[in-house]
Phi, psi and omega in degrees: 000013189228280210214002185275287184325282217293356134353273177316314200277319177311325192272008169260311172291337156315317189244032165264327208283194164261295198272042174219129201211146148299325164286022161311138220308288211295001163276328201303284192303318184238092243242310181292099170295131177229112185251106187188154184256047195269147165291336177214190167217153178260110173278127184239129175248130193205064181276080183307151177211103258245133185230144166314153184288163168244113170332113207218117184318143181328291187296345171242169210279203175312137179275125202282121138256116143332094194260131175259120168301070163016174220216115178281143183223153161233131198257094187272095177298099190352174187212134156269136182236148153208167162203160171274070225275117167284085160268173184313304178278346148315334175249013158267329178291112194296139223256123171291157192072017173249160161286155175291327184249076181248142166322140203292306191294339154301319183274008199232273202336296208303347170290292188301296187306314177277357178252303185278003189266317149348296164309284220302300164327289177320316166309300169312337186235017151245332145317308163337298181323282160309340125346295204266001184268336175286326173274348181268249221318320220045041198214125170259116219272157184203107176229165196294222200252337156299349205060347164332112173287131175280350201077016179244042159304154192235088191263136217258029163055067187260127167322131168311340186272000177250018173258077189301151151254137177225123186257091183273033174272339194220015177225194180204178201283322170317325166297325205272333172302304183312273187352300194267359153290306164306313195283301214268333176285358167299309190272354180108328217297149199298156196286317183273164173059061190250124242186120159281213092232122184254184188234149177345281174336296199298330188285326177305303192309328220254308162300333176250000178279134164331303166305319180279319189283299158352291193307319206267344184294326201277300175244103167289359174262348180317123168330317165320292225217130188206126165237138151305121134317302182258139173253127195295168186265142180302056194087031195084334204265127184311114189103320193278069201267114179282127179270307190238168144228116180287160152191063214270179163056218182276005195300124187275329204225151198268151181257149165264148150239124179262177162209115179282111187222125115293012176112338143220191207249111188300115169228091213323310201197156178276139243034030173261182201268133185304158167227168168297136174297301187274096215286178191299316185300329213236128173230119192261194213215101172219187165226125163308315189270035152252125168280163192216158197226141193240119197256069202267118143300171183262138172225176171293113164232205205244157170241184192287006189225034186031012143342106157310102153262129092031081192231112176287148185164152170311313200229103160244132216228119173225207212193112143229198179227140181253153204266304203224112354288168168293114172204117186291102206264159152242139182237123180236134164236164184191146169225105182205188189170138191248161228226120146265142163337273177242124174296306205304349178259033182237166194233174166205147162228104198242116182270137192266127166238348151195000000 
């Protein structure tokens, strides 16, 4: 009855779900696991800026440099909990895809598997979120069961100048590329692996220029420009369906353009209205080979013989029981949170289209 089952049930519900894959966005992006079961870390921001040595005549001495001390912050990462309660009537009720008279112990496993594989779907997809609300934003956002803020949101202070506009009312998508190809070579961000993700709006827009439809008509292998008929998931990763790869116009270095569909519509809490994981308007802007740290913390739970313990992990899932009436909870938690290296090398670009 204790952390062996919900084991089990988790690693059934993995290759049953929709929103549920080892390969997920926030692996993609923030790639560098940082694990440990302490409630926080000290984030040190130390972005060196970096100059040639200087030379110096025999007789006089070494030319000094100047070392600036980088700035420390401490993060305690916020902890999500839910649970589930299995009570009497959840358990007089027949479990779809069972017979009414199949066994109470058969009929409980097949509940708890389809009840944590829910947790995992809810997790996911808010972690999903938060992945990419951290590279749009710079901000790692954390709300109550209202969608609310608690106030433990993380703003990791990205400059105001990587939050772009582009009016294509009066442009066009080769300009809005060029553009967000400038703001990242401004920032340094690295060259390679470099990766769009539009939102509806921007992918229509995107679809229909002129210049890019020219380019793919003339080579569909062109270097500039490469499409795919059936278009592949980006390195694997779920959801992230790569359309092109660019290098149109003044553009110095070629971008993957993405679009994020995993299969349904990001829905913060329950009963709210479903959205774009990316909104229509908005695309945002990065390099995979930049680092980013994905920051799992400790939180409590129970071990089988209800013990306290400490476990740190993407997902942690235990079971206990409350006495009156006898009612069985499954309960899942995280304490995480995602790091970029350098926030300034990630961008958003939001576009007027009429």
């Amino acid at each position: 009855m204790g952390l062996e089952l919900i084991t089990r049930s988790i690693k059934r519900s993995y290759e049953e779900r929709k929103l549920i894959a080892q390969n997920g966005i926030d692996k993609l992006l923030f790639p560098e696991l940082d694990e440990d079961t302490s409630a926080g870390f000290l984030l040190d921001t130390y972005v060196s800026s970096p100059y040639g040595v200087a030379y110096r005549d025999l007789a006089n001495p070494s030319v000094i440099r100047r070392f600036v001390n980088g700035s420390g912050q401490k993060i305690v990462p916020p902890i999500a909990s839910e649970k589930t309660p299995i009570d009497e009537e959840l358990l007089d009720q027949i479990i779809s895809g069972g017979e009414a008279t199949e066994a109470q112990a058969t009929r409980v496993a097949r509940m708890i598997d389809r009840i944590v594989g829910d947790h995992i779907e809810g997790h996911n997809m808010t972690r999903w979120k938060q992945a990419l609300d951290v590279l749009r934003t710079g901000n790692f956002y954390a709300y109550d069961s209202g969608g609310n803020s608690l106030g433990l949101d993380i703003d990791f202070s990205r400059d105001s100048g990587n939050s772009l506009t582009y009016d294509f009312t009066t442009g066009n998508m080769v300009e809005a590329l060029e553009a967000i190809d400038a703001a990242m070579n401004a920032k340094n961000t690295p060259a390679s692996r470099r990766v769009v993700v539009m939102g509806a709006t921007w992918l229509n827009n995107f679809g229909s220029n002129t210049t890019i439809l020219t380019e793919r008509r003339a080579n569909d292998s062109n270097v500039r420009v490469e499409a795919q008929m059936e278009a592949p998931e980006l390195f694997g990763t779920m959801g992230l369906v790569l359309v092109s790869r660019v290098r149109v116009g003044a553009m110095v270095h070629p971008v993957y353009v993405c679009t994020f569909q995993p299969g349904t519509s990001y829905v913060g809490y329950k009963g709210a209205t479903a959205t774009a994981w990316v909104p229509d308007a908005e695309a945002l802007a990065f390099s995979l080979d930049d680092r980013r740290y994905r920051i799992n913390r400790g939180v409590n739970a129970l071990d089988e013989m209800g013990g306290r313990i400490r476990v740190a992990g993407d997902l942690v899932v235990d079971r206990y029981v409350e006495n009156d009436p006898v009612t069985e909870f499954v309960r899942s938690q995280t304490r995480h949170c995602y790091v970029p290296a350098n926030v300034n090398h990630t961008f958003k670009s939001t576009g007027t289209f009429e």
